[in-house]
Residue, then its C-alpha position, 0 to 999 in steps of 0.5 A: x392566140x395561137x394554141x399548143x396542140x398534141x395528137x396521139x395515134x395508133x399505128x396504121x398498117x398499110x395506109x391512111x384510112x377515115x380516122x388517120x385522113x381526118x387527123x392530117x387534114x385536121x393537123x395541117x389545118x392547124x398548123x397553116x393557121x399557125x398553131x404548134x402542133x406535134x402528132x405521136x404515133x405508138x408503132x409497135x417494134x415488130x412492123x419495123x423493117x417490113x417495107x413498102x415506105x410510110x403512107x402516113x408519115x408522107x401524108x403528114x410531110x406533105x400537109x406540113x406536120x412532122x410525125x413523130x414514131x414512139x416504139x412500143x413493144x406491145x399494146x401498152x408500154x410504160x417507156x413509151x408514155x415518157x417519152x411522149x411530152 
């Protein structure tokens, strides 16, 4: 029985470090053994624009897994838990 599956994460800056690594692998796993799974990151507005591409978003592109940004304005947004769903 294939499952709905749901990961929320904070925004990373700069990389794919332990916690995110394990997140994609987990994530694309799940999704080759053809479980829906969606992946939610908080990106705070001010680290738009600052460059230097998206690690993150290309690790989850190329295991197969669409990563979808939620732009909050600060630690804790109210918006942005709406729009997650």
């Amino acid at each position: 029985m294939n499952k709905r599956i749901a990961f929320l994460l904070q925004g990373a800056r700069g990389g794919v470090y332990g916690a995110e690594k394990a997140t994609v692998q987990l994530a694309g796993a799940l999704a080759r053994r053809g479980h829906a799974v969606k992946v939610w990151r908080l990106r705070e507005m001010r680290d738009e624009g600052k460059g230097g591409g998206d690690p993150l978003a290309e690790a989850f592109r190329e295991a197969g897994v669409a990563l979808r940004d939620v732009p909050i304005a600060g630690r804790a947004s109210r918006k942005a838990a709406g729009t997650i769903g």
